[in-house]
PDB file of the backbone (N, CA, C, O) and the ligand in Angstrom, with CONECT records:
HET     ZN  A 101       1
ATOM      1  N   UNK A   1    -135.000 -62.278  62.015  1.00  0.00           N
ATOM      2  CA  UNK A   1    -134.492 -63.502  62.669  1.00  0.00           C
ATOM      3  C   UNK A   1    -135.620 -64.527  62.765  1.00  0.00           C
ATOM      4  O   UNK A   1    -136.711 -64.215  63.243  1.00  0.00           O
ATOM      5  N   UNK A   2    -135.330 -65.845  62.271  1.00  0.00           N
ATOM      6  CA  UNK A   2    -136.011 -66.564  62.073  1.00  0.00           C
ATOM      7  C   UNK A   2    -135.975 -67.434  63.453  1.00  0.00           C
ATOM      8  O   UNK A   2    -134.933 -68.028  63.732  1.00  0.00           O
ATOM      9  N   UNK A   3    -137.325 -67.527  64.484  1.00  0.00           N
ATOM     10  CA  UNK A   3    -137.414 -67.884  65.637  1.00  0.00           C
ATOM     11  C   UNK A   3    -137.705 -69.481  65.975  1.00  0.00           C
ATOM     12  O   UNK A   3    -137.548 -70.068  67.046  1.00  0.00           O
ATOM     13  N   UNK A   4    -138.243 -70.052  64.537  1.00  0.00           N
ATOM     14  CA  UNK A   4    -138.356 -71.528  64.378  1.00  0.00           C
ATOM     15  C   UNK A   4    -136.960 -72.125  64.164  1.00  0.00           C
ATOM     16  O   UNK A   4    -135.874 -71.735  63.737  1.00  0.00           O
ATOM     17  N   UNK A   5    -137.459 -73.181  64.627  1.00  0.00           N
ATOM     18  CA  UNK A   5    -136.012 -74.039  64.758  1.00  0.00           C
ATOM     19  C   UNK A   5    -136.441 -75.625  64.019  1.00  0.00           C
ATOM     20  O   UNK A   5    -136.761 -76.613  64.680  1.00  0.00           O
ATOM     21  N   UNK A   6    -136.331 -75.556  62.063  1.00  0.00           N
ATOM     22  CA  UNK A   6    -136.571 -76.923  62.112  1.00  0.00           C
ATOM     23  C   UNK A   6    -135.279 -78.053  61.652  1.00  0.00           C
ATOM     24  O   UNK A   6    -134.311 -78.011  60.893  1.00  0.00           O
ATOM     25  N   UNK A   7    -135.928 -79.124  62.649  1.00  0.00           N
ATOM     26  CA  UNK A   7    -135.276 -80.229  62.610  1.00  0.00           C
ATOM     27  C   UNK A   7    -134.738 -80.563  60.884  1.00  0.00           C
ATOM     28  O   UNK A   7    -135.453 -80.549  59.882  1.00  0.00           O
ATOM     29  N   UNK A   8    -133.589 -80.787  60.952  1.00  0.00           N
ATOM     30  CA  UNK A   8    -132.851 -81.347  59.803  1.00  0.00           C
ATOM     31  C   UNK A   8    -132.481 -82.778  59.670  1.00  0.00           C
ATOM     32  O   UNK A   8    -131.394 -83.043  60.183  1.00  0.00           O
ATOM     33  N   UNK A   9    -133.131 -83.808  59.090  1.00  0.00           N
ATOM     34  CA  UNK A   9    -132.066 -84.910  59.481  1.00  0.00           C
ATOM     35  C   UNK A   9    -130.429 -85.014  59.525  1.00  0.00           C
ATOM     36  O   UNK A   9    -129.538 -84.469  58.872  1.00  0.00           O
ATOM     37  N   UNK A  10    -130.443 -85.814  60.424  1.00  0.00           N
ATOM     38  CA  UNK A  10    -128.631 -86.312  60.747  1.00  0.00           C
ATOM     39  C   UNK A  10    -128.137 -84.853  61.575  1.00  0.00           C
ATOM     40  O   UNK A  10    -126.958 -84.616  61.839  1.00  0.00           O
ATOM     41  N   UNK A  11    -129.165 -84.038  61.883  1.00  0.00           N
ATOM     42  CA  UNK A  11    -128.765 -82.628  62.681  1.00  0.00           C
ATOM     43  C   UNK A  11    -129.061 -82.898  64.121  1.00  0.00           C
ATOM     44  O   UNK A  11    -130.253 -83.045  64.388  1.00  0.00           O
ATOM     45  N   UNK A  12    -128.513 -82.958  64.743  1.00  0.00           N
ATOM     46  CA  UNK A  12    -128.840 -83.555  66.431  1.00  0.00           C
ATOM     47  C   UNK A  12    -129.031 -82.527  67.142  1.00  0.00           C
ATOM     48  O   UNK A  12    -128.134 -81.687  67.201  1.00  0.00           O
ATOM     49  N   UNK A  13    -130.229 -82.345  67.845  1.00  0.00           N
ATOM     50  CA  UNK A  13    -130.834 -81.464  69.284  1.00  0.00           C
ATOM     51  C   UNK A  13    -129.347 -81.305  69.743  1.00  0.00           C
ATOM     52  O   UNK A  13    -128.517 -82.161  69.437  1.00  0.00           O
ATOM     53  N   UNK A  14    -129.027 -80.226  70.464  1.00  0.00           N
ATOM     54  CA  UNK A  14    -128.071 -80.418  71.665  1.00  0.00           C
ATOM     55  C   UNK A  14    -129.329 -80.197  72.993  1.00  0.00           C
ATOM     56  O   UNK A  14    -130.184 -79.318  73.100  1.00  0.00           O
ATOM     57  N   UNK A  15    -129.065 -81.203  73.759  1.00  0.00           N
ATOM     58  CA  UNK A  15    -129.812 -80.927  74.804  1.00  0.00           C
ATOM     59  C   UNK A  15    -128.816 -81.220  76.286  1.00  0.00           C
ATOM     60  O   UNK A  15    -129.171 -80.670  77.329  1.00  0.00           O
ATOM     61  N   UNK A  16    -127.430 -82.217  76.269  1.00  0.00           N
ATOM     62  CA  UNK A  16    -126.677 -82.147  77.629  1.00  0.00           C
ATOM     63  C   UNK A  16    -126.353 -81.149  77.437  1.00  0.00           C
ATOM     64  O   UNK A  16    -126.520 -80.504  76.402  1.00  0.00           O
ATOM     65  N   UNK A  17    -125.672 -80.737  78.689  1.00  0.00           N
ATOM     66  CA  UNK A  17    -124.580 -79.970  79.400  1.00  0.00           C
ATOM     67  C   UNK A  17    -123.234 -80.039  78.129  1.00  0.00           C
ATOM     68  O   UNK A  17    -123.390 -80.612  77.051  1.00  0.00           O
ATOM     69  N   UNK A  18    -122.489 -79.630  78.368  1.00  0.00           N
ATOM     70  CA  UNK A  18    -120.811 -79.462  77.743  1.00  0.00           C
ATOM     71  C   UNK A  18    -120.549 -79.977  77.983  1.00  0.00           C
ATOM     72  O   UNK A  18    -121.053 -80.387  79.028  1.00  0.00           O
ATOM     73  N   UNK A  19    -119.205 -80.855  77.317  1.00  0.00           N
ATOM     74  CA  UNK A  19    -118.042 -81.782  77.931  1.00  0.00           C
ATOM     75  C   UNK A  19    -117.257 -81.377  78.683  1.00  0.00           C
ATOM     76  O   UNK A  19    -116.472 -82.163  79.213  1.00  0.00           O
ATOM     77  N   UNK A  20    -117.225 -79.931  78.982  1.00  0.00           N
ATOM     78  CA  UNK A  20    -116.440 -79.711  79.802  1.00  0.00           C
ATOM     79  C   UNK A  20    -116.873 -79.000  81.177  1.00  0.00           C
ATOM     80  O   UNK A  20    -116.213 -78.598  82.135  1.00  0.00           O
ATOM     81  N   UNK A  21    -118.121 -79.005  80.916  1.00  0.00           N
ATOM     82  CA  UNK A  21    -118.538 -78.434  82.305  1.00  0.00           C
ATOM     83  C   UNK A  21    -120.042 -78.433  82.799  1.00  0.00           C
ATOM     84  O   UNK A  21    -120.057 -79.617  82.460  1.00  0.00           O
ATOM     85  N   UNK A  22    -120.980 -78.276  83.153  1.00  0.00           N
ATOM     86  CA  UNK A  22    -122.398 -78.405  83.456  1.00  0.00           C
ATOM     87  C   UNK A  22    -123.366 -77.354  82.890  1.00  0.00           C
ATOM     88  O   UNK A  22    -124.586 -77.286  83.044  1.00  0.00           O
ATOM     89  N   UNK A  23    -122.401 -76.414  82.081  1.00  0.00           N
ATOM     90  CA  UNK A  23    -122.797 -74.760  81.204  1.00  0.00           C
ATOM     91  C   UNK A  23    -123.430 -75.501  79.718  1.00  0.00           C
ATOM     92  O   UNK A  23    -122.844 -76.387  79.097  1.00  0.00           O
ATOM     93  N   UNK A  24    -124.527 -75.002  79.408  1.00  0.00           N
ATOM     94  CA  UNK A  24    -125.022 -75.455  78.183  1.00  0.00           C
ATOM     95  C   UNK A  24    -123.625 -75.067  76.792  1.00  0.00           C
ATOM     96  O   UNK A  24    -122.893 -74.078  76.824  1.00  0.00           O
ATOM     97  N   UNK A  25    -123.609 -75.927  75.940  1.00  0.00           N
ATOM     98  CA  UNK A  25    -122.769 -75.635  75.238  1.00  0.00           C
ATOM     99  C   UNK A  25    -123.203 -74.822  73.963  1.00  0.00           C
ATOM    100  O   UNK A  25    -124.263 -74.933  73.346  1.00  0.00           O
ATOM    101  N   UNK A  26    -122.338 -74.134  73.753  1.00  0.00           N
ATOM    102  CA  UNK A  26    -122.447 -73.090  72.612  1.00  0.00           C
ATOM    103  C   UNK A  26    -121.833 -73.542  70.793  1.00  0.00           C
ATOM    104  O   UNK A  26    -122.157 -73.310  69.628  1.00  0.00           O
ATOM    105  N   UNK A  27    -120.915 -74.207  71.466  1.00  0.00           N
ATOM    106  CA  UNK A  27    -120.049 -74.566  70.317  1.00  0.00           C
ATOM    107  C   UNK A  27    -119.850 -76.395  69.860  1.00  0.00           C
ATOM    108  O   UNK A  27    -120.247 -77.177  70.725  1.00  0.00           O
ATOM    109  N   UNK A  28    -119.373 -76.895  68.806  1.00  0.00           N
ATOM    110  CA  UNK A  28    -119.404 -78.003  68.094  1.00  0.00           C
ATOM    111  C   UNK A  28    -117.433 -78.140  68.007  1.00  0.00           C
ATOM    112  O   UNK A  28    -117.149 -77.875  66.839  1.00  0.00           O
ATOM    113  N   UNK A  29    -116.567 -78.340  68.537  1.00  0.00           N
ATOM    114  CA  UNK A  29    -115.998 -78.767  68.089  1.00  0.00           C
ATOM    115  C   UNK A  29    -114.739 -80.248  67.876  1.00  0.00           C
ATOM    116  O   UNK A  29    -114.333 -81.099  68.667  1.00  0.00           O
ATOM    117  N   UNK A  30    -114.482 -79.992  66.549  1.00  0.00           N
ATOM    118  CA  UNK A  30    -114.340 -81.599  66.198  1.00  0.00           C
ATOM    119  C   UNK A  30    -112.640 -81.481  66.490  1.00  0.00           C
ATOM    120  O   UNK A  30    -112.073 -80.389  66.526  1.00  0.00           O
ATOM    121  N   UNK A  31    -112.148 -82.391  66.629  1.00  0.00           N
ATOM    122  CA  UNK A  31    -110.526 -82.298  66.814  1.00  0.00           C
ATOM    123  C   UNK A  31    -110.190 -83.805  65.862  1.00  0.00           C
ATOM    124  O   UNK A  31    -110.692 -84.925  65.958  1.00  0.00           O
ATOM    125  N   UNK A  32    -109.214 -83.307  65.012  1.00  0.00           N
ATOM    126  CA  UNK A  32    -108.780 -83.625  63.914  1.00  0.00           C
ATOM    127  C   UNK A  32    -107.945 -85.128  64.261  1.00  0.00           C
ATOM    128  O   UNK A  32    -107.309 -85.122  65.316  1.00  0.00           O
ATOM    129  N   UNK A  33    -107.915 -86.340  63.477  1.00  0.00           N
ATOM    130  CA  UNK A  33    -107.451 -87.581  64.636  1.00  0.00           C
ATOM    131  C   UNK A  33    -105.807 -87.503  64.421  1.00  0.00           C
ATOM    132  O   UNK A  33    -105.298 -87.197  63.343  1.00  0.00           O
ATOM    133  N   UNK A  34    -104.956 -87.872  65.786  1.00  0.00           N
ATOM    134  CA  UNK A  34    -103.817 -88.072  65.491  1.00  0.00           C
ATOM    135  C   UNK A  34    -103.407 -89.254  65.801  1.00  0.00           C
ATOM    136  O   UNK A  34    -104.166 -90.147  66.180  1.00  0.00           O
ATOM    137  N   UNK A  35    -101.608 -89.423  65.610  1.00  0.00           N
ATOM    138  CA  UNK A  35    -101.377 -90.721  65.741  1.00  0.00           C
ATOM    139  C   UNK A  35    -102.292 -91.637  67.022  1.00  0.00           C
ATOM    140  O   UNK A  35    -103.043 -92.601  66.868  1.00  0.00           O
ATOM    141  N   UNK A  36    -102.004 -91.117  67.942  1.00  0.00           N
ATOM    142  CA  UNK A  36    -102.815 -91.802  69.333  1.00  0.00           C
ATOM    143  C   UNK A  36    -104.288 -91.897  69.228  1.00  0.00           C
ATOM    144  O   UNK A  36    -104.887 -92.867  69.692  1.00  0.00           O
ATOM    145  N   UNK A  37    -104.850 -90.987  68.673  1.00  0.00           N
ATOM    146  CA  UNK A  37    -106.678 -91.224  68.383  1.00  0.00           C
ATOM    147  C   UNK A  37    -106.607 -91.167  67.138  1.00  0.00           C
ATOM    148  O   UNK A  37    -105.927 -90.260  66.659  1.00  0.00           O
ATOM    149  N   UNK A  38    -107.158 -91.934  66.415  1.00  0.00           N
ATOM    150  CA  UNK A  38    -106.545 -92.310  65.046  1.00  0.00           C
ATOM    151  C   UNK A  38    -108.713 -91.549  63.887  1.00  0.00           C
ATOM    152  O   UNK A  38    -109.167 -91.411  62.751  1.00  0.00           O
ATOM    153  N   UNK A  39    -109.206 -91.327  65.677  1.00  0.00           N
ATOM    154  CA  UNK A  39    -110.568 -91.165  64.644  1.00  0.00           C
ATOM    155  C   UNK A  39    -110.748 -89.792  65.641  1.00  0.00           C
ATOM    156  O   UNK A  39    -110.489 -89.677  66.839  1.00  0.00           O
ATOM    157  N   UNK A  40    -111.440 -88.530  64.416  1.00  0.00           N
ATOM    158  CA  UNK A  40    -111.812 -87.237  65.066  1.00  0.00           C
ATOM    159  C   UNK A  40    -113.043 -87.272  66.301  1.00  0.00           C
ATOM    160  O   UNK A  40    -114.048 -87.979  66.378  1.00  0.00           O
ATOM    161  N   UNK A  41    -112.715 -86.608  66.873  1.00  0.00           N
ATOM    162  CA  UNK A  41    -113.040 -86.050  68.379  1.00  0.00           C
ATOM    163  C   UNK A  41    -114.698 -85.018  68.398  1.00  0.00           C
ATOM    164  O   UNK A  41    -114.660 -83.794  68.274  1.00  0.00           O
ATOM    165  N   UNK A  42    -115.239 -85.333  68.469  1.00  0.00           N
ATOM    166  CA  UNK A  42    -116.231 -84.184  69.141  1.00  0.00           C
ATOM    167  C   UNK A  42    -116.319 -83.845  70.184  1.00  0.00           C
ATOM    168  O   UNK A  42    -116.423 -84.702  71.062  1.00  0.00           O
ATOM    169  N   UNK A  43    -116.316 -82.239  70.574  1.00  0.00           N
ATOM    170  CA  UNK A  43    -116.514 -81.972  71.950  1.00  0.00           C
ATOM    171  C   UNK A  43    -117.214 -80.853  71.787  1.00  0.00           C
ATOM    172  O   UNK A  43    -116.919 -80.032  70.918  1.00  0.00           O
ATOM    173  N   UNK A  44    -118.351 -80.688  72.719  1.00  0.00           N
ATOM    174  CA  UNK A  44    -118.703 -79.771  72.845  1.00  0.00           C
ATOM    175  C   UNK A  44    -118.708 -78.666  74.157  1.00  0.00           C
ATOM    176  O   UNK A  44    -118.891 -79.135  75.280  1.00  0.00           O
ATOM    177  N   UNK A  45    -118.554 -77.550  74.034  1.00  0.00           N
ATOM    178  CA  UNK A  45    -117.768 -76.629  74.578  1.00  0.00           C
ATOM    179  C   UNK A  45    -118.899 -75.689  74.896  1.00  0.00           C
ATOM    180  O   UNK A  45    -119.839 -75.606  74.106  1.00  0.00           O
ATOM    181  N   UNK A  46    -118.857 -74.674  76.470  1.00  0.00           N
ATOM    182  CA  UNK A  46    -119.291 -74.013  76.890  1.00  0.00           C
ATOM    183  C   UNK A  46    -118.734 -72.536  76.137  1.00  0.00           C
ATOM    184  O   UNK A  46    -117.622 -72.497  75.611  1.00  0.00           O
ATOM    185  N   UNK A  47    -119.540 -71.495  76.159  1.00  0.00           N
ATOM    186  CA  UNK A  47    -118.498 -70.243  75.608  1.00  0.00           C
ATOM    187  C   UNK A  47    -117.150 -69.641  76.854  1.00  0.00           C
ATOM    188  O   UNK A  47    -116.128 -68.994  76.626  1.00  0.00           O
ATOM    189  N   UNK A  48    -117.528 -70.011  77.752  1.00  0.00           N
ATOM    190  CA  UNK A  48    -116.259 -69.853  78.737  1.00  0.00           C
ATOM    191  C   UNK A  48    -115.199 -70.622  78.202  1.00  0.00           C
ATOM    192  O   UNK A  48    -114.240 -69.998  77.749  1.00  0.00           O
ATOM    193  N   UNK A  49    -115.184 -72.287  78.155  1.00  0.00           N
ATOM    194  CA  UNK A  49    -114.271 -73.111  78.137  1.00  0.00           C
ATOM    195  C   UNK A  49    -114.136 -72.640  76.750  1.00  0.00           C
ATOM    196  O   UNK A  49    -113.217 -71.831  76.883  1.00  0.00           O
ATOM    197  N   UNK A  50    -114.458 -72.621  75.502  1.00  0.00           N
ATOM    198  CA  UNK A  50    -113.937 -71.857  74.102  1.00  0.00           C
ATOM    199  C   UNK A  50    -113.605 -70.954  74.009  1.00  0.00           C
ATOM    200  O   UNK A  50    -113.102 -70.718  72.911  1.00  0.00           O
ATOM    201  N   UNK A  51    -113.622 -69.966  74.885  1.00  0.00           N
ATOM    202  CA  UNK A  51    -113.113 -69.111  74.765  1.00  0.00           C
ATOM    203  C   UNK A  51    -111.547 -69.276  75.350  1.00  0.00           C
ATOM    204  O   UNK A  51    -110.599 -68.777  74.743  1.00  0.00           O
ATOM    205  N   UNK A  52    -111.393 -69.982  76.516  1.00  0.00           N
ATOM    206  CA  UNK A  52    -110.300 -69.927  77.124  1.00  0.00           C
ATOM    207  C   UNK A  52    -109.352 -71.096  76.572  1.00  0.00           C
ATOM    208  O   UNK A  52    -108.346 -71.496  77.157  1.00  0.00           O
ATOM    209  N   UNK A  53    -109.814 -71.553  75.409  1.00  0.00           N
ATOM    210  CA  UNK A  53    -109.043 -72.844  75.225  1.00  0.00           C
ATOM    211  C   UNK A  53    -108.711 -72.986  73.565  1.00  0.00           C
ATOM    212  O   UNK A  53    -107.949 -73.860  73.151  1.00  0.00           O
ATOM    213  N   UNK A  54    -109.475 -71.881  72.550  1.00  0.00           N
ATOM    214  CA  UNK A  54    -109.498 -70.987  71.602  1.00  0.00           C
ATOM    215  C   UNK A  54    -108.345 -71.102  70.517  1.00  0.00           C
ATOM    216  O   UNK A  54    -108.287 -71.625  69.404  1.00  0.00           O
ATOM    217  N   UNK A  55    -107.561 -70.479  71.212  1.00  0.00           N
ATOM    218  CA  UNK A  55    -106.119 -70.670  70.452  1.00  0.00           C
ATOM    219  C   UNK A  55    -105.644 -72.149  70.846  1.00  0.00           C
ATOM    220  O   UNK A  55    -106.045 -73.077  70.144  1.00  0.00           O
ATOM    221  N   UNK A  56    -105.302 -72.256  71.293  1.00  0.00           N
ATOM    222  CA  UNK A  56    -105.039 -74.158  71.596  1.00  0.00           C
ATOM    223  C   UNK A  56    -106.100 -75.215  70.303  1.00  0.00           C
ATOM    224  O   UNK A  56    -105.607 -75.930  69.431  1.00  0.00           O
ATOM    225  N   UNK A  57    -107.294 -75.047  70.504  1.00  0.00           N
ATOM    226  CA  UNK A  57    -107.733 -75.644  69.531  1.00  0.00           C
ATOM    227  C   UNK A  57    -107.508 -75.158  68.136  1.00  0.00           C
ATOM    228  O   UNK A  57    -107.439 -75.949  67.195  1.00  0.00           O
ATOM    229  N   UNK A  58    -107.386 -73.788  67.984  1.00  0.00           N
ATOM    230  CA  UNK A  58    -107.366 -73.160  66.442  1.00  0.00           C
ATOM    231  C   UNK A  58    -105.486 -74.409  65.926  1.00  0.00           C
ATOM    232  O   UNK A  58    -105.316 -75.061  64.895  1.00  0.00           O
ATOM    233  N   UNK A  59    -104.267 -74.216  67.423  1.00  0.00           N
ATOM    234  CA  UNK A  59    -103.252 -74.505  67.092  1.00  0.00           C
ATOM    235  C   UNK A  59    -103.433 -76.328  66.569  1.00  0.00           C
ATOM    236  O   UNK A  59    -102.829 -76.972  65.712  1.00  0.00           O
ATOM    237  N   UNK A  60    -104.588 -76.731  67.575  1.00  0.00           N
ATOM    238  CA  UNK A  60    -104.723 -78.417  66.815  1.00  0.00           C
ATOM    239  C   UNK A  60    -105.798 -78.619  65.721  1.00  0.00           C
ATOM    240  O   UNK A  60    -106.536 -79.603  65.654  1.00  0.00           O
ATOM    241  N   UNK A  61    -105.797 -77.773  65.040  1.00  0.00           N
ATOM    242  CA  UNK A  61    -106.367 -77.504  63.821  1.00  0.00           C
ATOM    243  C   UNK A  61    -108.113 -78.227  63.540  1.00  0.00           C
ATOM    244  O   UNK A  61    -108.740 -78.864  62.693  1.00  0.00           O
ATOM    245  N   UNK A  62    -108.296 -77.582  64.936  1.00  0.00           N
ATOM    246  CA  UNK A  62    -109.318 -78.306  65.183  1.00  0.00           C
ATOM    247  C   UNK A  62    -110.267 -77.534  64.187  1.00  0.00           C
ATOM    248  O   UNK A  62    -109.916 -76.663  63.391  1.00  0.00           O
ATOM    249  N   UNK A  63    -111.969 -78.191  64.455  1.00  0.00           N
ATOM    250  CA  UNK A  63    -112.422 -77.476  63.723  1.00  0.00           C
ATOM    251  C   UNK A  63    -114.043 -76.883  64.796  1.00  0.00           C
ATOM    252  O   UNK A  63    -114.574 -77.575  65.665  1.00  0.00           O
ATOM    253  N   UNK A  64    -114.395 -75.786  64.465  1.00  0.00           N
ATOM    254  CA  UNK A  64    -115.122 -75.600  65.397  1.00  0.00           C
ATOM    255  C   UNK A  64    -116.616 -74.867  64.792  1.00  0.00           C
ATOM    256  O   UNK A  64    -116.537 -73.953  63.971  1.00  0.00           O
ATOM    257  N   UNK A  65    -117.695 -75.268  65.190  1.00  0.00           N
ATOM    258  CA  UNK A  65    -118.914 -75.399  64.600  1.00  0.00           C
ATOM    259  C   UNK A  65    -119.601 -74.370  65.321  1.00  0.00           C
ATOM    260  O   UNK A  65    -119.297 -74.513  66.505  1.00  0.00           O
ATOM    261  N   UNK A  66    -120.541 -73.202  65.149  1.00  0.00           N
ATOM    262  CA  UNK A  66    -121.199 -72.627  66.060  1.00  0.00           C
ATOM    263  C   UNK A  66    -122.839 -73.740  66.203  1.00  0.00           C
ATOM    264  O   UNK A  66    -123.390 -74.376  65.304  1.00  0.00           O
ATOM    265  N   UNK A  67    -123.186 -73.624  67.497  1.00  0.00           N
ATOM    266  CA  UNK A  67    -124.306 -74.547  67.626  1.00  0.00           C
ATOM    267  C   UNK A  67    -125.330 -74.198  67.083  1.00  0.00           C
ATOM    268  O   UNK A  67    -125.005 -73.144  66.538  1.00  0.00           O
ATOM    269  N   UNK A  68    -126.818 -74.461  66.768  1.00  0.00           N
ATOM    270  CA  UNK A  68    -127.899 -73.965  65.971  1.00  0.00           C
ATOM    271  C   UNK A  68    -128.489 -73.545  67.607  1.00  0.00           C
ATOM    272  O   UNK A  68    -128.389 -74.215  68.635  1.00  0.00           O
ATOM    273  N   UNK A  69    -129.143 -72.152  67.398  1.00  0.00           N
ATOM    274  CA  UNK A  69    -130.180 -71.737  68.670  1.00  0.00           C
ATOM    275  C   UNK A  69    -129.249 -71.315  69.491  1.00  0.00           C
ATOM    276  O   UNK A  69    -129.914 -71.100  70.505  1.00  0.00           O
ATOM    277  N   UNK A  70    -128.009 -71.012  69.781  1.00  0.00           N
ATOM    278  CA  UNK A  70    -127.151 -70.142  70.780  1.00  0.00           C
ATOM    279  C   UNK A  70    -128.110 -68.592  70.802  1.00  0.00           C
ATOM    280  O   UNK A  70    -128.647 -68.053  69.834  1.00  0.00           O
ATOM    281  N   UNK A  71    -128.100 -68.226  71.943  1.00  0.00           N
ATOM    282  CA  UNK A  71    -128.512 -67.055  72.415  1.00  0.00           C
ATOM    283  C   UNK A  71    -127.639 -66.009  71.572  1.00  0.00           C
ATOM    284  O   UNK A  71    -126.628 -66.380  70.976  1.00  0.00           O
ATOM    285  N   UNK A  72    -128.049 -64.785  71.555  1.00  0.00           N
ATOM    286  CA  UNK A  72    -127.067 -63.736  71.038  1.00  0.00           C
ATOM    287  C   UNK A  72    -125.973 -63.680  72.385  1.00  0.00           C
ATOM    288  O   UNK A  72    -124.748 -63.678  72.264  1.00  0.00           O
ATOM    289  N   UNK A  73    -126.463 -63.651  73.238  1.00  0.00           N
ATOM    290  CA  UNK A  73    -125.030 -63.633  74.202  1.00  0.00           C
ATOM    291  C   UNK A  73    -123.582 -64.184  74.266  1.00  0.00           C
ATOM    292  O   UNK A  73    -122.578 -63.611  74.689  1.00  0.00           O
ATOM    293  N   UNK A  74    -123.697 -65.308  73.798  1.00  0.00           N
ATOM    294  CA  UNK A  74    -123.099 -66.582  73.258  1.00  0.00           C
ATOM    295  C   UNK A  74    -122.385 -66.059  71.734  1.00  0.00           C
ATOM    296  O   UNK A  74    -121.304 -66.389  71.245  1.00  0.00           O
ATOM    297  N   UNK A  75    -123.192 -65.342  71.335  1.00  0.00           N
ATOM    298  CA  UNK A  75    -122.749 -65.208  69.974  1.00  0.00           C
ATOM    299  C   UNK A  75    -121.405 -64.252  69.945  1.00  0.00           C
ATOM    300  O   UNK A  75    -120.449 -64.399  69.184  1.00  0.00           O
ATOM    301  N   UNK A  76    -121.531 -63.439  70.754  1.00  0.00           N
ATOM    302  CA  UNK A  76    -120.906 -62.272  70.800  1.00  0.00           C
ATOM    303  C   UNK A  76    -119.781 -63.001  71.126  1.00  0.00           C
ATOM    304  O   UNK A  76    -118.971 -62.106  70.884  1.00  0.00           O
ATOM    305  N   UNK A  77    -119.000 -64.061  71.537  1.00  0.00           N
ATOM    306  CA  UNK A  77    -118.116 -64.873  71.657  1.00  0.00           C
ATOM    307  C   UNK A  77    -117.520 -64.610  70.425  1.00  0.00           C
ATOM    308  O   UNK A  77    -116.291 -64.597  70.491  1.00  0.00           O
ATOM    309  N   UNK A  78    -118.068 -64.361  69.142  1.00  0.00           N
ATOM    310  CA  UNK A  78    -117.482 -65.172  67.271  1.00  0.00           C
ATOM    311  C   UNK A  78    -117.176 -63.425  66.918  1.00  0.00           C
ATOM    312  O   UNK A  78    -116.530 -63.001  65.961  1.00  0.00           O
ATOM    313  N   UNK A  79    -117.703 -62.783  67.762  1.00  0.00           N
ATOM    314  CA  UNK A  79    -117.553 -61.182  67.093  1.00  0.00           C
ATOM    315  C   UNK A  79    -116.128 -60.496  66.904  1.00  0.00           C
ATOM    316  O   UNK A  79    -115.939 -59.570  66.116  1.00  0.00           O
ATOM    317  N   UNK A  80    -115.079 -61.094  67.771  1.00  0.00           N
ATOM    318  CA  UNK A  80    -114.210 -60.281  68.099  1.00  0.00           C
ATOM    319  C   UNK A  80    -112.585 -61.101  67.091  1.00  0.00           C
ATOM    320  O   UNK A  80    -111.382 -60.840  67.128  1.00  0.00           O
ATOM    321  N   UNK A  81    -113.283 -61.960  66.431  1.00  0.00           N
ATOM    322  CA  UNK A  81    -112.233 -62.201  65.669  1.00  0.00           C
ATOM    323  C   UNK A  81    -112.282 -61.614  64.288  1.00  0.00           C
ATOM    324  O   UNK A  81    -113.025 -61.308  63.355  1.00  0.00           O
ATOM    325  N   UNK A  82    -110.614 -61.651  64.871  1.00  0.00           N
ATOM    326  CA  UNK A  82    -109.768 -60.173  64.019  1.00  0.00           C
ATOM    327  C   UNK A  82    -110.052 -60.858  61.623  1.00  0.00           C
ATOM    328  O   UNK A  82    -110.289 -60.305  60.549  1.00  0.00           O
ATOM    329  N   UNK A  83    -109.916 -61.593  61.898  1.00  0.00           N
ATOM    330  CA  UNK A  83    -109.802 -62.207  60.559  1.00  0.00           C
ATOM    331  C   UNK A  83    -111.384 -62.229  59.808  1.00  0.00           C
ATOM    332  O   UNK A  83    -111.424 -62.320  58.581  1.00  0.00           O
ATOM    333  N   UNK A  84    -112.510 -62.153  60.503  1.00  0.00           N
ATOM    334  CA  UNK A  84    -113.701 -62.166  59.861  1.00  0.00           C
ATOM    335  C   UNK A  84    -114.585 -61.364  59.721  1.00  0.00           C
ATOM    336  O   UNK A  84    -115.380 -61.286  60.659  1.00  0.00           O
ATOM    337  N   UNK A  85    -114.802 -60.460  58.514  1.00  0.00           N
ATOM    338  CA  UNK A  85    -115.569 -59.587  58.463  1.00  0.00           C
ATOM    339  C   UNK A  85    -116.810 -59.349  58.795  1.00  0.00           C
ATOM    340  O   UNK A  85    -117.458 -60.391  58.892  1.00  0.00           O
ATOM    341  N   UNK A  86    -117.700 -57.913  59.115  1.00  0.00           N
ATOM    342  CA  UNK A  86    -118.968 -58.171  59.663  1.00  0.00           C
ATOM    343  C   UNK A  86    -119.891 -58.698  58.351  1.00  0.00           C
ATOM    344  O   UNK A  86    -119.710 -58.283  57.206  1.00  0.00           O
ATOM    345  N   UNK A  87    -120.876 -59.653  58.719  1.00  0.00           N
ATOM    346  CA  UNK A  87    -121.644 -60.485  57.993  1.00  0.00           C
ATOM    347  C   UNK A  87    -122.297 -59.474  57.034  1.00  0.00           C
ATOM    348  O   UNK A  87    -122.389 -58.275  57.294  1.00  0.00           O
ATOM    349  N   UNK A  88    -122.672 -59.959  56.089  1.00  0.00           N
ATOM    350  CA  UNK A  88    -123.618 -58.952  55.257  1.00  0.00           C
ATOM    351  C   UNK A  88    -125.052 -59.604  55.200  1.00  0.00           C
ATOM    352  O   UNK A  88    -124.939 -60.820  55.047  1.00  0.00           O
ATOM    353  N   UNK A  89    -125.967 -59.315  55.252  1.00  0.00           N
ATOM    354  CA  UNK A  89    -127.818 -60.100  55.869  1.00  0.00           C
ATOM    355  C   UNK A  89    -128.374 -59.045  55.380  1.00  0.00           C
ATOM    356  O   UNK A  89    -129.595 -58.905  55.443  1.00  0.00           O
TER     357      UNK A  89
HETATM  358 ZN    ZN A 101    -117.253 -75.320  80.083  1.00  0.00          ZN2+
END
């Protein structure tokens, strides 16, 4: 595991809180524009609030980014879906 973290251009630090709560966020995701927001959405999401809100976003076909530098704790959030095999490294 590679412990450096380098900067990429057009790759942005996360350094607030979540949009949805004061919990550092884990996740990136974008929500796809509809008639009423006509341009896609970023939000970024705590692993509580993604987790609990999960299927709702998968149903608005959202799209959802894991963050760069999430803790393994955090990670273990992406483990339990049924559709993705374990990684090969
Ligand atoms: Zn939250």
């Amino acid at each position: 595991m590679d412990t450096s973290f380098p900067r990429q251009p057009g790759q942005e630090s996360v350094t607030g809180p979540a949009c949805c709560c004061p919990a550092t966020p884990v996740v990136r995701v974008v929500m796809p524009p509809t008639p009423t927001r006509p341009h896609p959405t970023d939000l970024l999401l705590c692993g509580h609030h993604y987790r609990v809100s999960r299927q709702k976003l998968a149903a608005l076909n959202a799209t959802v980014q894991k963050l760069p530098g999430v803790s393994g704790n955090a990670v273990a959030l992406f483990e339990d879906e049924p559709s993705s095999p374990a990684p090969v490294s």
